[in-house]
N, CA and C atoms as an extended XYZ file, in Angstrom:
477
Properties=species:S:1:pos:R:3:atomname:S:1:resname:S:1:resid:I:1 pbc="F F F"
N        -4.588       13.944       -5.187 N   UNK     1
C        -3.532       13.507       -4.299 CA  UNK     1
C        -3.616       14.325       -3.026 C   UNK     1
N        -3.693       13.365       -1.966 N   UNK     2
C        -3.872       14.482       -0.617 CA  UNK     2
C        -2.072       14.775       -0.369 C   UNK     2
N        -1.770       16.125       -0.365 N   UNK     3
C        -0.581       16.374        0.178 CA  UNK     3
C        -0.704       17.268        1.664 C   UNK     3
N         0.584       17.156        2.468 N   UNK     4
C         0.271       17.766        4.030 CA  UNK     4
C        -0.394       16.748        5.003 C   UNK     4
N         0.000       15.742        4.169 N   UNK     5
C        -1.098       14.912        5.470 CA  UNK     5
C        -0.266       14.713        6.967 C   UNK     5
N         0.769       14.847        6.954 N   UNK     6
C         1.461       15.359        8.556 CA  UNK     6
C         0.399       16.618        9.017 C   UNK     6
N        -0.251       17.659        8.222 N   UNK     7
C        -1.094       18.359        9.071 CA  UNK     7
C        -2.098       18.455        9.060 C   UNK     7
N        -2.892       17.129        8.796 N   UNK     8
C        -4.076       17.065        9.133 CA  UNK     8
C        -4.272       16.530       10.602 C   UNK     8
N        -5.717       17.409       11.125 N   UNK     9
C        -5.801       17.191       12.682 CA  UNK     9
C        -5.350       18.415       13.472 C   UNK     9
N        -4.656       19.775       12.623 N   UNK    10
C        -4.015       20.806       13.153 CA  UNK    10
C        -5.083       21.414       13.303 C   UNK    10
N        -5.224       21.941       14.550 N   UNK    11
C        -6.330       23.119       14.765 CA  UNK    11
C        -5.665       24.621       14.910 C   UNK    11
N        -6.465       25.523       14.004 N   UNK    12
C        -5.717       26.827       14.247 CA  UNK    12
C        -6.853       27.232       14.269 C   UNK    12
N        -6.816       29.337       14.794 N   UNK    13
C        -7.952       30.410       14.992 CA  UNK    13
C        -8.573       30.244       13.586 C   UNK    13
N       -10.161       30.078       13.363 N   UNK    14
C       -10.648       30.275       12.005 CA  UNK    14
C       -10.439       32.023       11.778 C   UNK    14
N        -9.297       32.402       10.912 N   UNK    15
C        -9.610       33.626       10.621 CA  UNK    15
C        -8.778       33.398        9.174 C   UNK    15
N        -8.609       32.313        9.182 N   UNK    16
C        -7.744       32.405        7.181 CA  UNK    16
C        -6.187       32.528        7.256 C   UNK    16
N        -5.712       33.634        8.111 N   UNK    17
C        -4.023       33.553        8.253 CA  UNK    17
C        -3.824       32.600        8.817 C   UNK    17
N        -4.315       31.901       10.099 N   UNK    18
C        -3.690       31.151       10.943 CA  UNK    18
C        -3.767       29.634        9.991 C   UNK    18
N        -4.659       29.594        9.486 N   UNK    19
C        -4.894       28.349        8.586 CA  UNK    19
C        -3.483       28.457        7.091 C   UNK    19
N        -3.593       29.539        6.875 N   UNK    20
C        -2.462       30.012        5.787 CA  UNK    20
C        -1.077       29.597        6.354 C   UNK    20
N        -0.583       30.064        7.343 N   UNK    21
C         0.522       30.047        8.116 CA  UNK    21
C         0.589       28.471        8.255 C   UNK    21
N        -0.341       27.773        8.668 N   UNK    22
C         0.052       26.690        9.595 CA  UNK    22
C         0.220       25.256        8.237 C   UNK    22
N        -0.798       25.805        6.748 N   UNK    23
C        -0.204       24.824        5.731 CA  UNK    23
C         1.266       25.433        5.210 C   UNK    23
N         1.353       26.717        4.692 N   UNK    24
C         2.216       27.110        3.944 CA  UNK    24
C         1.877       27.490        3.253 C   UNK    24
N         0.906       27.678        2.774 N   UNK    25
C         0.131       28.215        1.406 CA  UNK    25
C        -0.126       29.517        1.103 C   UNK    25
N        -0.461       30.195        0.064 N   UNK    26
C        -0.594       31.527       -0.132 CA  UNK    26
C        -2.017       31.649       -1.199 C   UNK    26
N        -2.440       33.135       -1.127 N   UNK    27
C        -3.509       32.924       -1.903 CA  UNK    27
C        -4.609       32.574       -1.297 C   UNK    27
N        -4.808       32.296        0.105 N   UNK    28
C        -5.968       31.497        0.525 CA  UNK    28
C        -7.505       32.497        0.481 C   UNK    28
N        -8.697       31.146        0.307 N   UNK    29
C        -9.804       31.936       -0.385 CA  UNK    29
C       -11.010       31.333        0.240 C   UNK    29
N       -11.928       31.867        0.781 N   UNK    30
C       -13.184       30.916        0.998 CA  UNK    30
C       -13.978       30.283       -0.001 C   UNK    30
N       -14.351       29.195        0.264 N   UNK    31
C       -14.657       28.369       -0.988 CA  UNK    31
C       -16.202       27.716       -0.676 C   UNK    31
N       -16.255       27.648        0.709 N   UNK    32
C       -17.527       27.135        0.915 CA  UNK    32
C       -17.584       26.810        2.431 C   UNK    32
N       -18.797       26.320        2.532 N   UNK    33
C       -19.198       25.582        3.818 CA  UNK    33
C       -17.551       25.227        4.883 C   UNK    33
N       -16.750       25.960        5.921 N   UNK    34
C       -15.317       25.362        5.722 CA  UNK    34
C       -14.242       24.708        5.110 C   UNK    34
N       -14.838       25.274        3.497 N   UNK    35
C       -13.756       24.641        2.538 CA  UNK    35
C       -13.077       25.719        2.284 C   UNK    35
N       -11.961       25.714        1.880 N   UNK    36
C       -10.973       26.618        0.984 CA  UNK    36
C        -9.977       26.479        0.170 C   UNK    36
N        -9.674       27.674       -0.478 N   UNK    37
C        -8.839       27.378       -1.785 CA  UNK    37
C        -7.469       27.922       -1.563 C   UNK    37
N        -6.708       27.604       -1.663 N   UNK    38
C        -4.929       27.756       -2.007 CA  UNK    38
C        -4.546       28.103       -2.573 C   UNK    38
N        -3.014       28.789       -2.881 N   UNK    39
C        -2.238       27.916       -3.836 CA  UNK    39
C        -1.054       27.610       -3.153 C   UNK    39
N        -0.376       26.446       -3.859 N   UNK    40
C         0.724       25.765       -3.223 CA  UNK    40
C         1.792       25.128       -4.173 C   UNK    40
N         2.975       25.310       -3.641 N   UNK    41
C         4.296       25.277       -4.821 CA  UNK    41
C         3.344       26.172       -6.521 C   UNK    41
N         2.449       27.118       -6.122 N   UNK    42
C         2.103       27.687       -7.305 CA  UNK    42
C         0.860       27.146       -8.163 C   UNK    42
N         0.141       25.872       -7.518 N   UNK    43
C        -0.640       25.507       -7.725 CA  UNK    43
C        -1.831       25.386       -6.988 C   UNK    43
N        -3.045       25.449       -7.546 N   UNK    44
C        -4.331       25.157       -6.763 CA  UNK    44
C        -4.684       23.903       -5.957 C   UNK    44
N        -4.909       24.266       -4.728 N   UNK    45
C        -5.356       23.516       -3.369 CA  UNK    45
C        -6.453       23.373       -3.038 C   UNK    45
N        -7.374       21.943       -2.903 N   UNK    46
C        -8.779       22.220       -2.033 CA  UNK    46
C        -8.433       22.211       -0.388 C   UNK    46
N        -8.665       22.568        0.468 N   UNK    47
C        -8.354       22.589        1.924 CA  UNK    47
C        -9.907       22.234        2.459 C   UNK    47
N       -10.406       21.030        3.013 N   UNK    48
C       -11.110       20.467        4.117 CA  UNK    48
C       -10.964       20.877        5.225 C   UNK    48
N       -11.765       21.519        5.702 N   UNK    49
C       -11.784       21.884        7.617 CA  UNK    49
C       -12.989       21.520        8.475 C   UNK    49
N       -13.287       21.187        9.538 N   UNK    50
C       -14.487       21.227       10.237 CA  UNK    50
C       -14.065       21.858       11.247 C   UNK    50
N       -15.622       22.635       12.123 N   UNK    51
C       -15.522       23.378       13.133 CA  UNK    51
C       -14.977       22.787       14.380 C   UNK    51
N       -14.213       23.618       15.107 N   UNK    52
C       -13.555       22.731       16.364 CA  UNK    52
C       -15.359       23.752       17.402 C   UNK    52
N       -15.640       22.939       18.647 N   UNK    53
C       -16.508       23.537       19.075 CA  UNK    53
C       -17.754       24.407       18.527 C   UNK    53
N       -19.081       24.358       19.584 N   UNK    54
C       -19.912       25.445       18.755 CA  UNK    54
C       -20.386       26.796       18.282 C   UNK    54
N       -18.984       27.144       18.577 N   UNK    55
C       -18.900       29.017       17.975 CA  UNK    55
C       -17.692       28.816       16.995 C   UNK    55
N       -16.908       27.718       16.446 N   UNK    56
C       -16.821       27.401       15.451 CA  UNK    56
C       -15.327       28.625       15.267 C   UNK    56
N       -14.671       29.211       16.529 N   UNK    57
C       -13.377       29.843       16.646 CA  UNK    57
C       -12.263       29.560       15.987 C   UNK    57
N       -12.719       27.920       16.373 N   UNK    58
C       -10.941       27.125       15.655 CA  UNK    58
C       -11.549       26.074       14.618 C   UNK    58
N       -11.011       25.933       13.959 N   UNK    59
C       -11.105       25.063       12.642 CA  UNK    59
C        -9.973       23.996       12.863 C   UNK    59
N       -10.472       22.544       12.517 N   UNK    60
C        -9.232       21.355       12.201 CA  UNK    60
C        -9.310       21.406       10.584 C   UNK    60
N        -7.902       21.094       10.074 N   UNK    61
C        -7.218       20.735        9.115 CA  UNK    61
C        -8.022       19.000        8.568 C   UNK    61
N        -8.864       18.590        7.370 N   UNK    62
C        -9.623       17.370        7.250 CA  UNK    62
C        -8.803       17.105        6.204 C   UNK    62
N        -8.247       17.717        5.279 N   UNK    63
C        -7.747       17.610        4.350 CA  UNK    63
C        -7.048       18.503        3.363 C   UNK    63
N        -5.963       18.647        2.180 N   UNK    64
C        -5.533       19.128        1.223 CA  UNK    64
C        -5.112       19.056       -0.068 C   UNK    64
N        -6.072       18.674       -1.090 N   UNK    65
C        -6.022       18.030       -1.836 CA  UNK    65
C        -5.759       18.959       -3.284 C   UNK    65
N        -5.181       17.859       -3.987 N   UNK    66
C        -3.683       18.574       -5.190 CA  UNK    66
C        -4.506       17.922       -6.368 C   UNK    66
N        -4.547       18.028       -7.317 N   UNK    67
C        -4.866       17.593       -8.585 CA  UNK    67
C        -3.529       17.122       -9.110 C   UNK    67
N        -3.441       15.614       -9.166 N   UNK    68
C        -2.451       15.515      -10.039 CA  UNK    68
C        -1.773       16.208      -11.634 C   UNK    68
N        -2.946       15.767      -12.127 N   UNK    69
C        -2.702       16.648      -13.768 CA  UNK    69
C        -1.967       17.995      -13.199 C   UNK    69
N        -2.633       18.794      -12.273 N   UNK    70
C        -2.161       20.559      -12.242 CA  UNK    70
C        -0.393       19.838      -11.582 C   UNK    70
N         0.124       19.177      -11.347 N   UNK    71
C         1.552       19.279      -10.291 CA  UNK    71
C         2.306       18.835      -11.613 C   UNK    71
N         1.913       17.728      -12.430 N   UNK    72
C         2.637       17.200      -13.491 CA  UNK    72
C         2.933       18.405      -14.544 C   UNK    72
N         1.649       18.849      -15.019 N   UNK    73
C         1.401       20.032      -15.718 CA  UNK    73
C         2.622       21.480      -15.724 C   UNK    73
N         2.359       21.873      -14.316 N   UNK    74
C         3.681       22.470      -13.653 CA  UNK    74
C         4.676       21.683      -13.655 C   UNK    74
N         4.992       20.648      -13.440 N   UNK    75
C         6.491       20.198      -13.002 CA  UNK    75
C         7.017       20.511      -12.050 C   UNK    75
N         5.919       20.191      -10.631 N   UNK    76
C         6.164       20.262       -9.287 CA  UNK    76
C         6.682       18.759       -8.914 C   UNK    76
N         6.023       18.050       -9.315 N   UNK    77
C         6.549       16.961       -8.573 CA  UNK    77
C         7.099       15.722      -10.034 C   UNK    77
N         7.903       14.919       -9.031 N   UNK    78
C         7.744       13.847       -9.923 CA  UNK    78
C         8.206       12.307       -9.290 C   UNK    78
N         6.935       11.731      -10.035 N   UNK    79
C         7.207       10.063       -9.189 CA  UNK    79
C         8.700        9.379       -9.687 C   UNK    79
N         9.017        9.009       -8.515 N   UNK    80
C        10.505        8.072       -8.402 CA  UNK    80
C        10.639        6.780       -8.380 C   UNK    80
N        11.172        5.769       -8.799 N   UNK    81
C        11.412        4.598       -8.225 CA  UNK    81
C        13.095        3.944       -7.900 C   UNK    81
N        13.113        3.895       -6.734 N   UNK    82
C        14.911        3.552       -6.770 CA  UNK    82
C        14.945        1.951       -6.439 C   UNK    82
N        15.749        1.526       -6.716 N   UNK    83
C        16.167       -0.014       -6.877 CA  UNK    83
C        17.182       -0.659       -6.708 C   UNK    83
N        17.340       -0.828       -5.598 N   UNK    84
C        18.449       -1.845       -4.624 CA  UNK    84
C        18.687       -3.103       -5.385 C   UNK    84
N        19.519       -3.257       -5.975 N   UNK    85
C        19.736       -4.893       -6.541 CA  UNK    85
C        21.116       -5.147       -6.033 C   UNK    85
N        21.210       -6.684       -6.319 N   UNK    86
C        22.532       -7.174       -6.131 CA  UNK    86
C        23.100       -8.082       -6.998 C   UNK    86
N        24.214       -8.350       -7.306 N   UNK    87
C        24.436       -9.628       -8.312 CA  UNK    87
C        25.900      -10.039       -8.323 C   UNK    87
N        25.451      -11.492       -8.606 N   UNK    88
C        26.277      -12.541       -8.182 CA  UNK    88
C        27.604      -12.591       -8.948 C   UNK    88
N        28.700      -13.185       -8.560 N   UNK    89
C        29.563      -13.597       -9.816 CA  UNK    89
C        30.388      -14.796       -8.936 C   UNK    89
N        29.701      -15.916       -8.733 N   UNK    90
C        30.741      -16.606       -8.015 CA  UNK    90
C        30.678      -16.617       -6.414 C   UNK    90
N        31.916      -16.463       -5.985 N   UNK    91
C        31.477      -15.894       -4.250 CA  UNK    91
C        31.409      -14.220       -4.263 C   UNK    91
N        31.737      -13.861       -5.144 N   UNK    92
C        31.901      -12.226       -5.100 CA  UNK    92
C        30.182      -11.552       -5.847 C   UNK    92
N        29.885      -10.577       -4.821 N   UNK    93
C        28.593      -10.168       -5.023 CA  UNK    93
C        28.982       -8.429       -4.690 C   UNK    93
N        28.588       -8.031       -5.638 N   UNK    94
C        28.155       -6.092       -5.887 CA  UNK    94
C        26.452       -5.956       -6.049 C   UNK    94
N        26.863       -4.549       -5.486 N   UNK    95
C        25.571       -4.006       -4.991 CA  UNK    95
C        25.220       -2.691       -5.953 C   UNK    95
N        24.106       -2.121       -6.730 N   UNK    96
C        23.909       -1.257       -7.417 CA  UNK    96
C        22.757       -0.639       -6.691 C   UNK    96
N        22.316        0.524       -7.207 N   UNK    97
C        21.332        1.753       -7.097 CA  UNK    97
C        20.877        2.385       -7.990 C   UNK    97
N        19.913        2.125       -8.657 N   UNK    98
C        19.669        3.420       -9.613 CA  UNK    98
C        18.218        3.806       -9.225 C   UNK    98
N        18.419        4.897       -9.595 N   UNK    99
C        16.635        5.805       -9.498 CA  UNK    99
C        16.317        6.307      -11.162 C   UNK    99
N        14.974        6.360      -11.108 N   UNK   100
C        14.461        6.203      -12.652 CA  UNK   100
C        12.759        7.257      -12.146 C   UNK   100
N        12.450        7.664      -13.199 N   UNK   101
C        11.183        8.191      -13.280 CA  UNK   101
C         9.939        6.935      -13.345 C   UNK   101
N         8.795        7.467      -13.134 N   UNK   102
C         8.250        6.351      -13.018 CA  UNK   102
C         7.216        6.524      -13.386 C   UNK   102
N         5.843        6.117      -14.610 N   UNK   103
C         4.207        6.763      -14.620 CA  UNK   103
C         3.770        6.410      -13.693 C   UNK   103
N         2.582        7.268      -13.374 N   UNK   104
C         1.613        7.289      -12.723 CA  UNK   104
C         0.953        5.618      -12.308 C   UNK   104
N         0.422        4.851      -13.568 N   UNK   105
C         0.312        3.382      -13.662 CA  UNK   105
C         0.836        2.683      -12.933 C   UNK   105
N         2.513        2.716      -13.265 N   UNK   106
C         3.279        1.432      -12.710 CA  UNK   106
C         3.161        2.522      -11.321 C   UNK   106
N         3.585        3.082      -10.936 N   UNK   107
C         3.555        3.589       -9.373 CA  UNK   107
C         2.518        3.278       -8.817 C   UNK   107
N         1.251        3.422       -9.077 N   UNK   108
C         0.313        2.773       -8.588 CA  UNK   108
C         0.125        1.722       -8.096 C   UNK   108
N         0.504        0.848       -9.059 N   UNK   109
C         0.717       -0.468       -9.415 CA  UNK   109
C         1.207       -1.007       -8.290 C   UNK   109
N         2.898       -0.385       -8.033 N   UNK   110
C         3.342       -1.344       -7.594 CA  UNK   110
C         3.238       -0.387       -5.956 C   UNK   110
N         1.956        0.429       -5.522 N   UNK   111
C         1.886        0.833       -4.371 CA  UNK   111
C         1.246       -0.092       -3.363 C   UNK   111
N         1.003       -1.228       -4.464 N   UNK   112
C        -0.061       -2.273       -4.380 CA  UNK   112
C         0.698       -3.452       -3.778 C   UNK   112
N         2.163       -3.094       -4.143 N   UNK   113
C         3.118       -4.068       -3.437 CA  UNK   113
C         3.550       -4.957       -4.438 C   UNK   113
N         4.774       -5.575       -4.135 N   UNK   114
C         5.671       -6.226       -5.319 CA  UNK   114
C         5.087       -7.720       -5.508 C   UNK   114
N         4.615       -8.041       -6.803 N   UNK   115
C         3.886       -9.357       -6.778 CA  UNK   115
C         4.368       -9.773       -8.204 C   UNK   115
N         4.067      -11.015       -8.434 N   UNK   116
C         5.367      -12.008       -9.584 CA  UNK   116
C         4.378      -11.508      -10.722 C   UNK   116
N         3.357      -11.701      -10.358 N   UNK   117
C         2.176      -11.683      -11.459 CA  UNK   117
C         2.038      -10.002      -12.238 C   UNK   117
N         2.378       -9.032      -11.488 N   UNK   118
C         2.078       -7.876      -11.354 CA  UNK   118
C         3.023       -7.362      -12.987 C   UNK   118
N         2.399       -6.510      -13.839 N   UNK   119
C         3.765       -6.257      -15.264 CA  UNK   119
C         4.816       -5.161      -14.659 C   UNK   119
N         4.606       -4.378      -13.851 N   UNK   120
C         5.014       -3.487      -13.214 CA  UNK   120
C         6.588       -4.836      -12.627 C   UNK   120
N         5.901       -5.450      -12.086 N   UNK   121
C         7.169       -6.750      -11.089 CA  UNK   121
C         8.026       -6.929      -12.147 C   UNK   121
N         7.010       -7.946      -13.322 N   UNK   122
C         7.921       -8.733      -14.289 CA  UNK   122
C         8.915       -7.431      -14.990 C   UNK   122
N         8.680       -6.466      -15.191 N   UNK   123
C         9.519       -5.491      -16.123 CA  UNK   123
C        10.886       -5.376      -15.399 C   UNK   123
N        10.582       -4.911      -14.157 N   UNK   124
C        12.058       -4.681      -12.928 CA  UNK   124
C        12.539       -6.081      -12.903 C   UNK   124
N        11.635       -6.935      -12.920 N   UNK   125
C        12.778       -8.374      -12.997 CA  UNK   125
C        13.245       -8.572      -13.862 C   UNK   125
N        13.010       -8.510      -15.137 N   UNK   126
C        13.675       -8.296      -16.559 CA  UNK   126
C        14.786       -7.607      -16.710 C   UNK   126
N        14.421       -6.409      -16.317 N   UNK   127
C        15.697       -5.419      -16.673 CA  UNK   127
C        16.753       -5.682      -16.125 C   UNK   127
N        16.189       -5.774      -14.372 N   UNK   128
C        17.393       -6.333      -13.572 CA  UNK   128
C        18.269       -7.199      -13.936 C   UNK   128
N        17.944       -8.484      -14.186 N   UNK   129
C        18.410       -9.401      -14.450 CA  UNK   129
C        19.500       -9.392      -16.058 C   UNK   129
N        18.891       -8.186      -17.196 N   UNK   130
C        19.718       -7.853      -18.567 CA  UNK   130
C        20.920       -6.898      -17.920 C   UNK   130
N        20.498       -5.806      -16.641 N   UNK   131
C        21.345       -5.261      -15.989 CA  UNK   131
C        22.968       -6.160      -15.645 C   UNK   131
N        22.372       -7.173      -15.187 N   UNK   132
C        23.473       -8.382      -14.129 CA  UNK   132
C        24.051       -8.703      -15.396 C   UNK   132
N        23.778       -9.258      -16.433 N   UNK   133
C        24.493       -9.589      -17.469 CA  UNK   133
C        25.379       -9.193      -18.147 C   UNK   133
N        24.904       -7.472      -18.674 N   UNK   134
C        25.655       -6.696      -19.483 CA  UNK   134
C        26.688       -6.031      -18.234 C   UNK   134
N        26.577       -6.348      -17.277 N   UNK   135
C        27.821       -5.654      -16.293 CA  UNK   135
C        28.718       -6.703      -15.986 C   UNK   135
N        28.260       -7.774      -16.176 N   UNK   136
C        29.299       -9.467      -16.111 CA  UNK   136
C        28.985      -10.094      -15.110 C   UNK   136
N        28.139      -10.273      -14.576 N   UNK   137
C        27.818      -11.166      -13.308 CA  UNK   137
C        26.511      -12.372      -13.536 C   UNK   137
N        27.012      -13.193      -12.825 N   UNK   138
C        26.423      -14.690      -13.333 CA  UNK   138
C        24.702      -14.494      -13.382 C   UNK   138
N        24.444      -13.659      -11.690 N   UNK   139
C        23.263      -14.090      -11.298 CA  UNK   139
C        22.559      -12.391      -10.844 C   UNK   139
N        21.193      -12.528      -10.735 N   UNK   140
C        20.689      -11.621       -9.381 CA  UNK   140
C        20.079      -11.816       -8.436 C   UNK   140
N        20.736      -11.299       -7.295 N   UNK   141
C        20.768      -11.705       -6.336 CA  UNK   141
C        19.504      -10.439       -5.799 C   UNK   141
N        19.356      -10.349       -4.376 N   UNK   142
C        18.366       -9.835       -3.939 CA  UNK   142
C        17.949       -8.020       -3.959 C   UNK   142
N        16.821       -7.832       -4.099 N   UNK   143
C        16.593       -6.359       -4.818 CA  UNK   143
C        15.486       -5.976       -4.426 C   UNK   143
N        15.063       -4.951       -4.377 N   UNK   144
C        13.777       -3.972       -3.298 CA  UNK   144
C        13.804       -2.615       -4.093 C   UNK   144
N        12.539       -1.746       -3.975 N   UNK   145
C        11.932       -0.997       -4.652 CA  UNK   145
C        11.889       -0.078       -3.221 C   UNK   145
N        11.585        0.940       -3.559 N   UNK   146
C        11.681        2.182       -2.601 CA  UNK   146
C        10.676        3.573       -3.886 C   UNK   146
N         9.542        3.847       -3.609 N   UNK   147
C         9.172        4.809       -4.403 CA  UNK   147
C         8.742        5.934       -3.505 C   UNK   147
N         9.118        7.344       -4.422 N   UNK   148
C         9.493        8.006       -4.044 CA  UNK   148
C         8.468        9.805       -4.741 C   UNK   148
N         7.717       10.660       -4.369 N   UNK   149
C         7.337       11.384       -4.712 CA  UNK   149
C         7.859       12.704       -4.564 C   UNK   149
N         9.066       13.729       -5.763 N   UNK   150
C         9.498       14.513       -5.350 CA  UNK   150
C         9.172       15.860       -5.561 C   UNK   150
N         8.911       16.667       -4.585 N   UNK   151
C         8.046       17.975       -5.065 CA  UNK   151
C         8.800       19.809       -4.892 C   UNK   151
N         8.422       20.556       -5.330 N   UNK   152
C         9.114       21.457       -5.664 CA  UNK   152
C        10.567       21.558       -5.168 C   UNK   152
N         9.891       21.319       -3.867 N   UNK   153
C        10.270       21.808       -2.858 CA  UNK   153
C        11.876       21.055       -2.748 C   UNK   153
N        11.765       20.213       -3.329 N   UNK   154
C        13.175       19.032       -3.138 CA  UNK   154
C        12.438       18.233       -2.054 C   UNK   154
N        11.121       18.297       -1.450 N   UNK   155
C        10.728       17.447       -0.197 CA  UNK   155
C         9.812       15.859       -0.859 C   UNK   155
N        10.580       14.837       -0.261 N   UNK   156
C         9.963       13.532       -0.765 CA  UNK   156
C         8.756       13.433       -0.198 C   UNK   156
N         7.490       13.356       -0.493 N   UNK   157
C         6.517       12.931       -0.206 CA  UNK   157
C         6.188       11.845       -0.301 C   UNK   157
N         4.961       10.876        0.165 N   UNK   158
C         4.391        9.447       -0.501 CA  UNK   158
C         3.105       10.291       -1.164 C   UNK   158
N         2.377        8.996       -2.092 N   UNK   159
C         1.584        9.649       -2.776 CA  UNK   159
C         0.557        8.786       -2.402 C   UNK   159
């Protein structure tokens, strides 16, 4: 999972702090050819850089990449899905919200976008719809997905 991607493209002094400072990270380590190692919310980081110019002073930010297994593992992050529905009863219509955990799979899935065919779709239309019932309302009415990646930090990421 690339996380930090707001700072990719950041150029700082190649000397290791300025690169440290400018992700947030601690621990930082040379790893190779302008690669390096992290850690972040307590976990291990690959960091991508290429040379800015040819004395190679400043380094850009190419990438920062997270191992899923290590964030789950920890219990840094965790995928979200919240769900806007609505439902009918007549002329009178209420509006609900709930947020739910979500695997890896169906998040994927439905990063792919909401489609009839999709099991990830049919399940939220299911439920929704046993939702509208057992609360007393005739019908359901219109509903949207919002997913959500939340990490130590309390900061929502996309994934």
């Amino acid at each position: 999972m690339d996380v930090l991607q707001e700072k990719y493209g950041t150029v700082v002094k190649n000397d290791g702090v300025s690169l440290a400072n400018a992700l947030g990270v601690t621990d930082l380590w040379h790893a190779g050819n302008f690669m390096f190692g992290a850690r972040l919310w307590g976990v291990e980081v690959d960091i991508a850089t290429e040379p800015v110019g040819e004395e190679a002073e400043e380094i850009r930010v190419l990438s920062v990449r997270i191992e899923d297994a290590a964030l789950q593992r920890e219990g840094i992050y965790r995928r979200k899905i919240g769900i806007t529905y609505r439902m009918v009863l007549g002329p009178e219509t209420a509006e609900s919200y709930i947020e739910l955990p979500i695997s890896h799979e169906r998040y994927t899935e439905l990063t792919l976008g909401l489609r009839p065919e999709s099991k990830a779709w049919q399940s939220i239309y299911d439920t929704l719809k046993a939702l509208t019932v057992l609360q007393g309302y005739e019908a359901l009415g219109s509903w949207s997905v919002e997913l959500t990646v939340k990490t130590a930090g309390g900061k929502d990421d996309d994934d």
